[in-house]
N, C-alpha and C positions, 0 to 999 in steps of 0.2 A: 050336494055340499053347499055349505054358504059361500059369498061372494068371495072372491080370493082380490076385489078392490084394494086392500090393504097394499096386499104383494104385487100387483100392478104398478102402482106408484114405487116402491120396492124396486122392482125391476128397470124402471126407468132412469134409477138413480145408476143402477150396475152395469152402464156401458161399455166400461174399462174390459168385461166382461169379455167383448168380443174383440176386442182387441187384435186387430191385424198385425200389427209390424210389431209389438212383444212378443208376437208366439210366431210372426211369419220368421221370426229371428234368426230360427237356427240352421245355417245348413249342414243339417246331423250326420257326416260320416257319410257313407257308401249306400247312397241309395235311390238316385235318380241323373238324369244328365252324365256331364265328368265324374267316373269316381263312383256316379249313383248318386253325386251331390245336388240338390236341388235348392233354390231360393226361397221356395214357396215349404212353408210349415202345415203340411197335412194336420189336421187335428186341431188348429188355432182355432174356430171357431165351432164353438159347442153350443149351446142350447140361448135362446133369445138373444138371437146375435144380430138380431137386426132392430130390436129394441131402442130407441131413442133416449141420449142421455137424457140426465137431470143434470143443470148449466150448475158449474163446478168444476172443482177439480177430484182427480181420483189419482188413484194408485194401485196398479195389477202385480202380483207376485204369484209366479209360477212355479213350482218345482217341478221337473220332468226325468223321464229316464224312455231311454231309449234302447231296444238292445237288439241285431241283428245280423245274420249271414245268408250267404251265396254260394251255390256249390261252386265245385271246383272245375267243372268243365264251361263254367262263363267265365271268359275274360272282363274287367276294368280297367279303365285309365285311372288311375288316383295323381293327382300331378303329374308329373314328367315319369310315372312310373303304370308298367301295364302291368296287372298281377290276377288271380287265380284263386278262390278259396276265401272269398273276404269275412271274415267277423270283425264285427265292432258295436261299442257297447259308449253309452253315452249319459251321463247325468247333467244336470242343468239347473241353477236357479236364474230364470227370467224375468225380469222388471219390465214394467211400463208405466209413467209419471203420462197425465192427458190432461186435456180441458176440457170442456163444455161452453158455447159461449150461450149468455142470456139472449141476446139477438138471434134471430130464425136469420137463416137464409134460403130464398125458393122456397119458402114454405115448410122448412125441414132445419133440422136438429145440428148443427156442426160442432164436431169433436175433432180437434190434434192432438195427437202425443208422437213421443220417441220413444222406442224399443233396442233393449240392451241386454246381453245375458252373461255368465260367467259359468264354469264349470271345467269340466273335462273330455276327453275324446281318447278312448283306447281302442287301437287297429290291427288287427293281424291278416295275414294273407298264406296260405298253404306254399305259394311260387311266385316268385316275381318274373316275368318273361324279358322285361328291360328295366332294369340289368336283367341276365340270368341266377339267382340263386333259392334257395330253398328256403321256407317258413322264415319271414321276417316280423318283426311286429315294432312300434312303438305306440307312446302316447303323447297328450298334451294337455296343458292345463292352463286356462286365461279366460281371456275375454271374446263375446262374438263382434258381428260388425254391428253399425247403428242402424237401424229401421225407423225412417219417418213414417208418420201413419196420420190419412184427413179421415174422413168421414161425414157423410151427410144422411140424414136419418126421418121417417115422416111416419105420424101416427094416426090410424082412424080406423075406432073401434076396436077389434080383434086384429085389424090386420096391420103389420108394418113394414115399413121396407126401407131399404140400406143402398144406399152405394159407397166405394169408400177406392182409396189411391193408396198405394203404398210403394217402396224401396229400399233397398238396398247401397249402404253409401260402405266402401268394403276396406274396415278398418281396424277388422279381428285380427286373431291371431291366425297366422295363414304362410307355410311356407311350399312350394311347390315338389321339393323334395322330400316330401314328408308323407307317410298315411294317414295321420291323424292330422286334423284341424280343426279350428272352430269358425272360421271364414272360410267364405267359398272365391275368393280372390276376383271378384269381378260386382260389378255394379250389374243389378236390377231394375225394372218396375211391370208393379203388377198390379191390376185394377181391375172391381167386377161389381157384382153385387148380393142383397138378398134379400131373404121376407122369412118372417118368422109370423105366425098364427099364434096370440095367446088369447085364449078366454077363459076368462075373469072369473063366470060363475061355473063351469066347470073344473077348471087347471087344466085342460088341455092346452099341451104346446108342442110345435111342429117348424122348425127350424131350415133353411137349407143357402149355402152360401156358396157362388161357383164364380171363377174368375182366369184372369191370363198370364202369362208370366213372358216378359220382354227380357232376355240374356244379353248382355254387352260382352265383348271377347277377353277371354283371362289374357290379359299382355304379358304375365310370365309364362303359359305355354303356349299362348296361343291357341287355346281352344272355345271354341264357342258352342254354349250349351243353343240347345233348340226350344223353340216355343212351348211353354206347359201349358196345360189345362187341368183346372182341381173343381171339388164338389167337396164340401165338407156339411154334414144335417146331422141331424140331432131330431128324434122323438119322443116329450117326455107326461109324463101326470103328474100334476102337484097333488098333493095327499092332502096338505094344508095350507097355511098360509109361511108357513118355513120349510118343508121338505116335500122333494122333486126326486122321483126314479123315472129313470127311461131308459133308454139305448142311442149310442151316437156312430157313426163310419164316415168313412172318406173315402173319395175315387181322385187318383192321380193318374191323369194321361197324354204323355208326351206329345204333341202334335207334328212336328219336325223334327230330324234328326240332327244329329249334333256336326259339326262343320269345322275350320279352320287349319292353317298348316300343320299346327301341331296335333291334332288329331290321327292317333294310329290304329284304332279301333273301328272305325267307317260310320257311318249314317245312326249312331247308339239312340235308340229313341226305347223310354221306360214308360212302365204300366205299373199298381199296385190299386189294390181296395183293401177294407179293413171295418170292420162291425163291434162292439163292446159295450158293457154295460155304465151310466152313467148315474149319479147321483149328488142332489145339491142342497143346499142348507142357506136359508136367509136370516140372518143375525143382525141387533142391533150394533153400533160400534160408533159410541163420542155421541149417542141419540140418533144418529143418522141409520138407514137399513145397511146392510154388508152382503158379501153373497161367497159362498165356500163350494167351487165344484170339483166333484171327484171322477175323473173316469178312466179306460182302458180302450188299447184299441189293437184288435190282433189281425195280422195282416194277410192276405189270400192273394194268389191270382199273378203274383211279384211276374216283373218279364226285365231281363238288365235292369237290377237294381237286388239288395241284399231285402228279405222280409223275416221280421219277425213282431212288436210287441212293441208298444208305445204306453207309459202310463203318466197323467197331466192330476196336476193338484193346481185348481184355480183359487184366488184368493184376491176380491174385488173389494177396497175400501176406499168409501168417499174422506176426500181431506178438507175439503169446506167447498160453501155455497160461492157462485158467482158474484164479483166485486166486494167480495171481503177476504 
């Protein structure tokens, strides 16, 4: 195939793309730590995630859905409540505004932005154990908490690599008596890194981003999640100089168990992986390139925490050049 040089430059411009703390955003309902809540957004980062901006600013929009349960002979904590049977089902639109600055530093590429999301959260549970009673369910509708996000990025040749910082500052919607939320009621931070393979004259691209997640203790129940570890890759062949198929998964696994007074559950440490098929679209937008990813990602393997179906609609537009 001919050079895909066009779409290299392309992709350089679509850092927003990988975007850590817009997509580490949400902690979606019942599904890892307390609750099955985790800090870390399995699935944020998709294909050429370690890609080095173009110095600018951008703009990421996410639309998301999330939808999942847990049989009924595992217990959760979901706040101040232990219960049985969890479903829950999640949609989302997620923003990310970032920089790029013109200046290297270390040799390498630095991008900040803030991450924010809005949406919903509906929960039910077969039994609640505390209290005692039978099928309860509610929902909620608002805002998640904010996610700072740095990143430093270096490029040579085919190969590139990433490191990047992010957190949690927890100032969603979030009540402890509740099963539904859109915060997870405690500050984070989690940092890691990654390398992404593209080359130019084939379209071959080979993605893979793994990192840590530091839990602070929820002071309204006093519980404290345990240390996470994630893997998130992406394999994909560009066709042309506009469209990308591949396939993308994630590995979430607990390292520590979970801890504090309020902890009535013991030592809860969660597992999950997940595999899906991915597809992308590079578009012009105001002259500049834009980039459209669609993917799916269905979950196996779940251990304490609810598994089912995540589907991600990325949408990366640059908003002007560096110092204008």
């Amino acid at each position: 195939m001919r050079s895909l040089e066009p779409f290299r430059c392309t992709a350089r411009a679509l850092f927003a793309v990988v975007i850590a703390s817009a997509t580490a955003l949400v902690p979606l309902n019942a599904r890892a730590d307390q609750g099955g809540v985790p800090f870390w957004f399995s699935g944020q980062f998709p294909s050429l995630a370690a890609v080095p901006a173009t110095p600018g600013w951008s703009l990421l929009l996410m639309p998301y859905y999330y939808s999942g349960s847990a049989s009924a002979s595992k217990d959760f904590q979901i706040g101040e409540t232990v219960a049985a049977g969890v479903k829950s089902s999640v949609p989302l639109l997620l923003a990310q505004p970032g920089y790029a600055a013109e200046t290297k530093f270390l040799g390498g590429q630095p991008y900040i932005g803030i991450g924010w999301g809005a949406g919903s959260n509906r929960t039910s549970v077969d039994i609640t154990l505390l209290p005692v009673e039978r099928t309860r369910s509610d929902s909620i509708t608002g805002g998640t908490d904010l996610y700072p996000f740095a990143s430093l990025a270096w490029a040579n040749g085919n190969d590139n690599w990433m490191t990047y910082v992010t957190g949690d500052i927890p100032t969603g919607a979030y009540q402890s008596s509740r099963l539904s939320n859109l915060g997870i009621g405690h500050g984070a931070i989690d940092a890691g890194g990654g390398y992404t393979y593209l080359n130019e004259k084939t379209g071959l691209e080979l993605s893979a981003v793994a990192g840590l997640t530091y839990n602070w203790e929820n002071t309204h129940t006093n519980y404290k999640n345990g240390v996470d570890s994630h893997l998130d890759w992406a394999l994909s062949q560009f066709l042309s100089e506009s469209w990308q198929v591949g396939v993308v998964g994630y590995v979430y696994y607990q390292l520590t168990g979970d801890s504090g007074s309020g902890n009535k559950v013991g030592a809860f440490k969660s597992r999950v992986a997940s595999a899906g098929p991915e597809v992308g679209y590079v578009f012009k937008f105001n002259g500049q390139p834009a980039y459209f990813n669609l993917r799916g990602y269905w979950e196996f393997g779940a251990q304490n925490r609810v598994e089912g179906y995540a589907l991600f609609g990325t949408l990366s537009i640059p908003l002007g050049s560096a110092g204008k």
